[in-house]
GUVO-940545 format. One line per 8 residues: number of its first residue (from 1); for each residue x, y, z of N, C-alpha, C, O. Coordinates in steps of 0.05 Angstrom, whole numbers, always signed. Example, Ala and Ser with C-alpha at 12.3 -4.5 7.8 and 13.67 -1.06 7.14 Angstrom:
<atoms>
1) +264,-114,+156,+246,-90,+156,+264,-66,+156,+285,-66,+169 | +257,-45,+142,+273,-21,+143,+258,+1,+157,+268,+23,+161
</atoms>
This chain:
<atoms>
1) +2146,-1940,-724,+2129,-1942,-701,+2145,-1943,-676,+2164,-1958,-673 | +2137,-1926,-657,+2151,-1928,-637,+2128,-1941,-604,+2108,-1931,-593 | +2142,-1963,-600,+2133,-1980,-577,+2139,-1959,-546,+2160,-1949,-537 | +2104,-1959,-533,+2109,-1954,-512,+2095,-1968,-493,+2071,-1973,-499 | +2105,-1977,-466,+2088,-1985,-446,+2065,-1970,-439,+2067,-1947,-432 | +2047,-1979,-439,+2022,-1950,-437,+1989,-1982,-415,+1979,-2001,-427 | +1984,-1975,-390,+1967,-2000,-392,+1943,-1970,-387,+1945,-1948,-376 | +1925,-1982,-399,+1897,-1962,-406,+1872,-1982,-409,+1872,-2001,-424
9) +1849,-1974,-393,+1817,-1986,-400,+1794,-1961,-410,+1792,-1939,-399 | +1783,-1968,-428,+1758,-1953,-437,+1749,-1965,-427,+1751,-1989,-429 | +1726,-1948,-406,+1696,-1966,-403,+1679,-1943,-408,+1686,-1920,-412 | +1653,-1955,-408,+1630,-1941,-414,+1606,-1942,-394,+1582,-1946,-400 | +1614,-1940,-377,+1597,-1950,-337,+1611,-1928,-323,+1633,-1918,-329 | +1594,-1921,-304,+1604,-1913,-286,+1615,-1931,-268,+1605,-1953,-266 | +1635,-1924,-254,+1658,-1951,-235,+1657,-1938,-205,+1652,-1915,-202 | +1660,-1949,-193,+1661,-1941,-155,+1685,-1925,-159,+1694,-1919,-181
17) +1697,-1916,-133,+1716,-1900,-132,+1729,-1928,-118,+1752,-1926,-126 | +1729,-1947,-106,+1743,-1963,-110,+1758,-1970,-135,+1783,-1973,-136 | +1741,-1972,-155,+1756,-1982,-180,+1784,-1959,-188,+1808,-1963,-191 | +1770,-1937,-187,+1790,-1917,-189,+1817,-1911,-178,+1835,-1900,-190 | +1815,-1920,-152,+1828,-1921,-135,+1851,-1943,-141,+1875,-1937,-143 | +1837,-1976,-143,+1851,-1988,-157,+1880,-1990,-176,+1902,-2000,-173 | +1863,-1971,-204,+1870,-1967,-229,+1888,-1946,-225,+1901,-1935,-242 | +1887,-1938,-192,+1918,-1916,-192,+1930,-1922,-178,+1941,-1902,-168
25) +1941,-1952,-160,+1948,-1956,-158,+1965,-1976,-178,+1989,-1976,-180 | +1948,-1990,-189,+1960,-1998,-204,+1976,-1992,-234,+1984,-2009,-250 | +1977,-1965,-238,+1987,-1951,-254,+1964,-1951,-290,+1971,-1947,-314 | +1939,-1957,-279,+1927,-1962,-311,+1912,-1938,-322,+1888,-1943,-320 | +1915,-1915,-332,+1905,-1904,-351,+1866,-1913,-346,+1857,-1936,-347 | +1852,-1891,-342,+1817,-1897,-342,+1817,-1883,-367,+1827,-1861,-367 | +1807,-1894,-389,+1788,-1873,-411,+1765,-1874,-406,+1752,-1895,-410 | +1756,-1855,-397,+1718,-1851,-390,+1705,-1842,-400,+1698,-1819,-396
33) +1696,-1858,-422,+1664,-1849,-437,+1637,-1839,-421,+1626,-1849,-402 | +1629,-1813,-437,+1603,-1813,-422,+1582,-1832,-436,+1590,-1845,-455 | +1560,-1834,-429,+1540,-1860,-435,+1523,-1848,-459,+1502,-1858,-467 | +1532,-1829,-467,+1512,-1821,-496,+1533,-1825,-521,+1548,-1807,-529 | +1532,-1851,-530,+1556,-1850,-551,+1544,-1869,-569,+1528,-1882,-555 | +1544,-1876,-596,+1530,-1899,-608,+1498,-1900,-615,+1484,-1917,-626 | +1490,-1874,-604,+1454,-1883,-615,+1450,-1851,-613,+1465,-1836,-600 | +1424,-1842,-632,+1406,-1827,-622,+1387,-1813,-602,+1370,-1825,-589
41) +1393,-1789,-601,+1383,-1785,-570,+1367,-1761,-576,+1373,-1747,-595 | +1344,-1755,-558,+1320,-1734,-563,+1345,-1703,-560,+1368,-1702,-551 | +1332,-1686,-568,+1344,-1656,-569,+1332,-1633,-560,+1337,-1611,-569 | +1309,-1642,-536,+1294,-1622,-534,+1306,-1616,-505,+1318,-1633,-491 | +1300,-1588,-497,+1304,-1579,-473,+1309,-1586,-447,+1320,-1575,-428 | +1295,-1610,-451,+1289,-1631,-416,+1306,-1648,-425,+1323,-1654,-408 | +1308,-1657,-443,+1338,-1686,-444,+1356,-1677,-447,+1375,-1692,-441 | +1365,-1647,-457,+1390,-1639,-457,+1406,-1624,-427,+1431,-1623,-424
49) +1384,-1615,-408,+1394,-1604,-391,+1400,-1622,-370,+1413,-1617,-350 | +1388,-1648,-378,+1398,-1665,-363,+1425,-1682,-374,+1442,-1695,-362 | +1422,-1677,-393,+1448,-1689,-395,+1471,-1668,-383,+1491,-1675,-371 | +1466,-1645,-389,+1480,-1623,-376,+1497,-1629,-353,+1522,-1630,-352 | +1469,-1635,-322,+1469,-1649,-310,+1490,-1660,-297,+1507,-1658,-280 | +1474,-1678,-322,+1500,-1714,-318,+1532,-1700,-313,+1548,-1704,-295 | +1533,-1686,-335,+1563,-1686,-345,+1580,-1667,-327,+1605,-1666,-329 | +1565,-1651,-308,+1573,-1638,-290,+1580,-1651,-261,+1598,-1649,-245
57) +1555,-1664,-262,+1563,-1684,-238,+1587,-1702,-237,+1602,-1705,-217 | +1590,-1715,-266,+1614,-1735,-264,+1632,-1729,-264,+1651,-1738,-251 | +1631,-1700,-289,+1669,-1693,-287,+1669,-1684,-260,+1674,-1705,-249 | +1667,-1668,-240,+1659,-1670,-211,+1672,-1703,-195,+1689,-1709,-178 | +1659,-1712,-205,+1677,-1742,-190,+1705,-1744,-201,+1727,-1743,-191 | +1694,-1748,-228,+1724,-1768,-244,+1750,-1743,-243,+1772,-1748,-254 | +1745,-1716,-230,+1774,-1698,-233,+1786,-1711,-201,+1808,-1704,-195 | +1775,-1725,-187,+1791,-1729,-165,+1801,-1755,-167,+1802,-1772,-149
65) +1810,-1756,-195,+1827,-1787,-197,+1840,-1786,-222,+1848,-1806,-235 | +1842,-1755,-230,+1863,-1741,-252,+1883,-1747,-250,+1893,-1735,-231 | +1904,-1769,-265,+1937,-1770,-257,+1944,-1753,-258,+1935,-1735,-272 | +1975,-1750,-236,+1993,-1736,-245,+2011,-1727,-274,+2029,-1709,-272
</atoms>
């Protein structure tokens, strides 16, 4: 096993860009879940394009706090 310093948070929320901001300053790794993980979810047309949506919008935020 090889030991590395690594500091990293999973959350499952959306966070301010403060927080983000933070967490690069302070050198911590964001793992960002999107919010459909753990349960059943409808599959029809209207809940999927919204999730579409969603997922467009966020990665949209969360690429402007992509580490180097």
């Amino acid at each position: 096993m090889i030991k590395i310093n690594v500091k990293y948070m999973q959350i499952q929320i959306y966070e301010t860009d403060y927080f983000y901001d933070l967490a690069d300053e302070l050198g911590i790794l964001i793992w960002q879940d999107f919010m459909y993980a753990c349960a059943l979810y409808p599959t029809d047309d209207v809940f999927l394009s919204s999730v579409q949506q969603e997922v467009t919008y966020q990665v949209k935020i969360d690429e402007n706090f992509m580490t180097n």
